[in-house]
C-alpha positions in Angstrom: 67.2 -8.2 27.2 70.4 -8.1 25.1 70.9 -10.6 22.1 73.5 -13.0 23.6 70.4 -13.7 26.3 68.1 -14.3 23.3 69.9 -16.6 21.4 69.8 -19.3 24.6 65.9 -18.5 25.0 65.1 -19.6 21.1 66.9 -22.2 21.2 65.5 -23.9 24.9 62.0 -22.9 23.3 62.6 -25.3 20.4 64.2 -27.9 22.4 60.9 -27.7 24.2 58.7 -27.0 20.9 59.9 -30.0 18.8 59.2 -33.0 21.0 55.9 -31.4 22.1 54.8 -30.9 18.5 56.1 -34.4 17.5 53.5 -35.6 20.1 51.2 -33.8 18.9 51.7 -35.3 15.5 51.4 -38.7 17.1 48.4 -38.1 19.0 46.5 -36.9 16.0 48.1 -39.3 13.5 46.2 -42.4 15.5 43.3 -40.6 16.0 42.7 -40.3 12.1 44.2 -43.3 11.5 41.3 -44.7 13.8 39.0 -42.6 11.4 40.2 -44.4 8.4 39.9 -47.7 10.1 36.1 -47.0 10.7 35.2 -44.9 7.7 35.8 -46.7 4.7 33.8 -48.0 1.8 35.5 -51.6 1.1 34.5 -54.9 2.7 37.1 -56.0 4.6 36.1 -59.6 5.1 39.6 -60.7 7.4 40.3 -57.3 8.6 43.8 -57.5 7.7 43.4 -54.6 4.9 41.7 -52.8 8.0 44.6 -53.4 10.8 47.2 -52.6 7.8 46.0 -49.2 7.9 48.6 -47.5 10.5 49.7 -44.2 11.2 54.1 -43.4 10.5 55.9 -41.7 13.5 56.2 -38.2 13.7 60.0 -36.8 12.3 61.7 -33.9 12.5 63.8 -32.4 10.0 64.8 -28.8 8.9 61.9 -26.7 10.7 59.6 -29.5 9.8 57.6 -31.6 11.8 55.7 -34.2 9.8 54.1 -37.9 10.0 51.6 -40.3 8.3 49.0 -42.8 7.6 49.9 -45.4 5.4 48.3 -48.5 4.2 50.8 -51.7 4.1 48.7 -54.3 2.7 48.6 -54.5 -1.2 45.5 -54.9 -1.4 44.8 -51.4 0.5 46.6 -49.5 -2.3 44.1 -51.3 -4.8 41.4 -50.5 -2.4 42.4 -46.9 -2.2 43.3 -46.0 -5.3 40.9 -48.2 -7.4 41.4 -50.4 -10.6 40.7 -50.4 -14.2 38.8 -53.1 -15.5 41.4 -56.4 -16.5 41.0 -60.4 -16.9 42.4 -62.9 -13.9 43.9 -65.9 -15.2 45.4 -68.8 -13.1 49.3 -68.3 -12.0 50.1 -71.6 -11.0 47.0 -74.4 -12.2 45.2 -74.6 -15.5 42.1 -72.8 -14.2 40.1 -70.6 -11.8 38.3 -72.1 -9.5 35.5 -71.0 -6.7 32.0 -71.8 -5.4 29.5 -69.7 -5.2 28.5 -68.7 -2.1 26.0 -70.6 0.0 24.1 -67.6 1.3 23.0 -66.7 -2.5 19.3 -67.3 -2.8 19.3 -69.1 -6.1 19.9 -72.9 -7.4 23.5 -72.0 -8.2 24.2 -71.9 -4.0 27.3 -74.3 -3.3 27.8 -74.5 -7.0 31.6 -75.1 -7.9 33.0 -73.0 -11.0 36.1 -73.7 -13.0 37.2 -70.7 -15.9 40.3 -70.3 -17.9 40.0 -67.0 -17.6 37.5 -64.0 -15.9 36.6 -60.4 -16.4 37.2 -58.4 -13.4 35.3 -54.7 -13.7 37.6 -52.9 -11.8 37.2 -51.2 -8.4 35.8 -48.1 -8.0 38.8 -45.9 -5.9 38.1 -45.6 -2.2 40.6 -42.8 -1.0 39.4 -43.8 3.1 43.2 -42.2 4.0 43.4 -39.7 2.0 39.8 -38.5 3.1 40.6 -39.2 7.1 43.2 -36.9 6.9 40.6 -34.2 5.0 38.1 -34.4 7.3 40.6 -34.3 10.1 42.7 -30.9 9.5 41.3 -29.5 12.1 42.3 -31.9 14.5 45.9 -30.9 13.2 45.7 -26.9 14.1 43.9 -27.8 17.4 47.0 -30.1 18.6 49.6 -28.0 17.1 48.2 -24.9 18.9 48.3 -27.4 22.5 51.6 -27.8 21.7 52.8 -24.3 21.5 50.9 -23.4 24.7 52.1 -26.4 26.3 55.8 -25.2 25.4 55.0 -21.1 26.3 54.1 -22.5 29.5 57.4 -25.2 29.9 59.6 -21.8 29.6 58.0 -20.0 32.5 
């Protein structure tokens, strides 16, 4: 095969390549980003730091094919990445207020509680995207390596 009949191949196999691979990316993007969703440590109690969790679309640039999980609620970055131990104070009234649950077994049930001011401990870090992806590289090779037979088998 001479080169000027080369050139034309390489460049139909990554017209093929990229869009096959950026699918791939997809594919396995949701499926961790599933993982995340059900493996995590926090209680979510209205599920919207849960559904905030969503993958980014697959891009292409240079000889790079890349994508992402991310976490849009603010709450998920505090959840993920933990807290140090700080007071909460009011923002907009003169104090704090909440009652304590009605499922605690004790006489301060439906109690209501007023404070200028309250220690928070801190959260304890729980990295659920950071260890979806981890525990998910696999996933990554196994798609990629679809990909490129799925192209080697588009050029024939």
């Amino acid at each position: 095969m001479a080169e000027n009949e080369i050139s034309p191949l390489l460049q139909k196999y990554k017209d093929l390549l990229v869009p096959n691979c950026m699918a791939a990316m997809d594919i396995a993007m949701t499926k961790v980003r599933d993982h995340a969703r059900q493996n995590h440590r926090y209680r979510d109690r209205t599920g919207a730091v849960t559904k905030a969790t969503r993958e980014i679309p697959a891009t292409f640039e240079g000889d790079f094919v890349s994508g992402g999980i991310e976490n849009t609620n603010r709450v998920g970055m505090y959840l993920h990445e933990g807290t140090k131990a700080h007071p909460i104070r009011p923002r907009l009234k003169k104090a704090l207020y909440w009652e304590t649950p009605g499922n605690v077994q004790s006489a301060e049930a439906g109690k209501r509680n007023f404070a200028k001011k309250v220690h928070h401990p801190g959260q304890q870090p729980d990295p659920f995207i950071t260890r979806a992806v981890h525990e998910n590289k696999e996933l990554f090779i196994e798609y990629m390596a679809k990909a490129i037979n799925r192209t080697l088998g588009q050029l024939k």
